[in-house]
N, C-alpha and C positions, 0 to 999 in steps of 0.2 A: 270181203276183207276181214282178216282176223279183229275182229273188237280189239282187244288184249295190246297187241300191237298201235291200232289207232289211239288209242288212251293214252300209251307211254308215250305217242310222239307230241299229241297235243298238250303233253306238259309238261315236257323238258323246257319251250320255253319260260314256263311259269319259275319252275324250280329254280334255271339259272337267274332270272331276274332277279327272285329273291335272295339268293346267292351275293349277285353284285349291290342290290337293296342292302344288304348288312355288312358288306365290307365298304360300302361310302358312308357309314358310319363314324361314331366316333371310336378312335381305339384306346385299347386299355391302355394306361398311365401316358394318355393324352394331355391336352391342354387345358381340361378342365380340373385337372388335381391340383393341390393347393402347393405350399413352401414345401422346398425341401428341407433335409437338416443341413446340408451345406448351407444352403441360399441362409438359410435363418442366422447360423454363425456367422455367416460375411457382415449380414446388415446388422447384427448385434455388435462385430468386432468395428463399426464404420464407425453407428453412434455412438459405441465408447470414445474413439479415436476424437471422434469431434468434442462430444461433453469434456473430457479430457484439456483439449485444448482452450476451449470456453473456459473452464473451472480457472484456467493458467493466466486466460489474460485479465480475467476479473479481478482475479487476486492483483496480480499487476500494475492495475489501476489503481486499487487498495492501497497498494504499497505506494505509489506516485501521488495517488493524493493525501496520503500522513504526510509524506518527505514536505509536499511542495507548502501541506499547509503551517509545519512546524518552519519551515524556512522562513514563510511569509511575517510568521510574528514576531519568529527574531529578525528578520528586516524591518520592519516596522519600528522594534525598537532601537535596530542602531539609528533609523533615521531621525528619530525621536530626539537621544543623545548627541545628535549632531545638533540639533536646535537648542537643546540646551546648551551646549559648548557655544554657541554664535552668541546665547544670551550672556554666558558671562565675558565673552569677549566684547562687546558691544560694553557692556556694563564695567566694564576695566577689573574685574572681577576673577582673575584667572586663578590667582588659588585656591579663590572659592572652590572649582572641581572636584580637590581632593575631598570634600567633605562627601561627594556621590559616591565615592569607590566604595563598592560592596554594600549598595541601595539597593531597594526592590528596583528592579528592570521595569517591572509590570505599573511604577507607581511614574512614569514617564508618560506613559500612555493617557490620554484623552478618554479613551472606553475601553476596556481589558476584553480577550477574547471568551466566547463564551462557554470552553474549556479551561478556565483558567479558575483553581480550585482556592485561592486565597494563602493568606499568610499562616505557615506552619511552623510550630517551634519542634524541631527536634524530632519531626514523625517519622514512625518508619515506613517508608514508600511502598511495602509490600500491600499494606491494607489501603492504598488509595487506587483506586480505578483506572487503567492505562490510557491512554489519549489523551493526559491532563497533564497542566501546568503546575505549579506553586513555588512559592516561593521561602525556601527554607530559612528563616531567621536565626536560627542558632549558628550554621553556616556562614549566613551570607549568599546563597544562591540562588539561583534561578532554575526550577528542575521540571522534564519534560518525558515523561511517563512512557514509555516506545512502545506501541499496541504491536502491531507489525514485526515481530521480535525476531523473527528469523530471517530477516530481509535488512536487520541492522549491525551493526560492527564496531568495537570501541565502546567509548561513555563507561560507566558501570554495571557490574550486575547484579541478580537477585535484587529487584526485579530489574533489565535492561533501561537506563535511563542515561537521558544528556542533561549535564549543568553549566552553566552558564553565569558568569559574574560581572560586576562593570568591575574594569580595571582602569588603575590610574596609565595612563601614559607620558611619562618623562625622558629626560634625557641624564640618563643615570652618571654623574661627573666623576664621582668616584670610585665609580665598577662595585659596589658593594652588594645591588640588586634589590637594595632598600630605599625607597623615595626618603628623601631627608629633607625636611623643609630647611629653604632659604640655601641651600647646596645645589638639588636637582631644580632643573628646570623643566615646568610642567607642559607638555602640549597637549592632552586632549583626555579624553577617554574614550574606552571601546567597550561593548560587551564579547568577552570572548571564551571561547569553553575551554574548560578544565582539566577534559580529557577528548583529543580526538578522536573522531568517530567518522562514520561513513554507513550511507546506504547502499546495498547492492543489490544487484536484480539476478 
């Protein structure tokens, strides 16, 4: 038997095994390569999507809880001035009220909140810190600092702010839109603002 020939037959098995040995392998840009740059834009383009709308409802919150806490202290004090109005009516004392019109709001209160900046004569609101109270004396008002300024509408600006006054409430007899004692007759008071405003989301 030719040697030469017995050689190549006994290892063609060999050769083809390793043959099929290397292609049950792994193949090139298999499954062991990493991100691509699509994939990588998708899942960058996701987590913006989502921080995005995180950053929106945070804010949101933000915004809902100025609103709900500024509402709360002026609730507080109309309900305040309704106990005082029971007191002078119990006490037969109803004129007495006018002498409240355009009193601190905040001097009703039992314990003032603890953003509430004190009595100011004449300051300008720009150098006081947004989230606060005070109470303007040269005015007369009640004034509430709006942190949230883009989420608010109405009040005044530079810097964005609501005021808020006790007013007398009568019954104006002779339309003149002036209380006149022993003419109008008095029914209550209210704190009510000055210039309407509004939150929006």
């Amino acid at each position: 038997m030719d040697l030469r020939h017995w050689t190549s037959t006994r290892m063609q098995p060999t050769v083809s095994q390793g043959a099929v040995t290397r292609q049950s392998g792994p193949l090139p840009g298999g499954g062991s390569r990493g991100f691509s740059l699509l994939e990588l834009v998708i899942v960058i383009v996701i987590i913006s999507v989502l921080l995005a709308v995180a950053i929106s409802r945070l804010l949101a919150l933000q915004v809902d809880a100025e609103r709900v806490a500024m509402e709360t202290v002026a609730g507080v004090i109309r309900s305040a001035i309704g106990i005082k109005i029971a007191e002078h009516i119990v006490n037969q004392d109803v004129p007495g009220l006018a002498r409240l019109a355009g009193s601190n709001p905040m001097d009703r209160l039992a314990e003032v909140p603890g953003n509430y900046l004190g009595v100011q004569d004449g300051v300008n609101p720009a150098t006081l810190a947004d989230g606060n109270w005070y109470y303007d004396r040269r005015e007369g008002v009640l004034v509430y600092l709006v942190r949230n300024t883009g989420f608010f509408r109405g009040g005044l600006d530079n810097p964005p702010r609501a005021r808020f006054a006790i007013r007398l409430v009568y019954s104006d007899r002779n339309g003149n839109g002036v209380f006149d004692p022993g003419i109008d007759r008095i029914e209550g008071l209210r704190l009510a603002p000055l210039e309407p405003y509004q939150w929006v989301r």
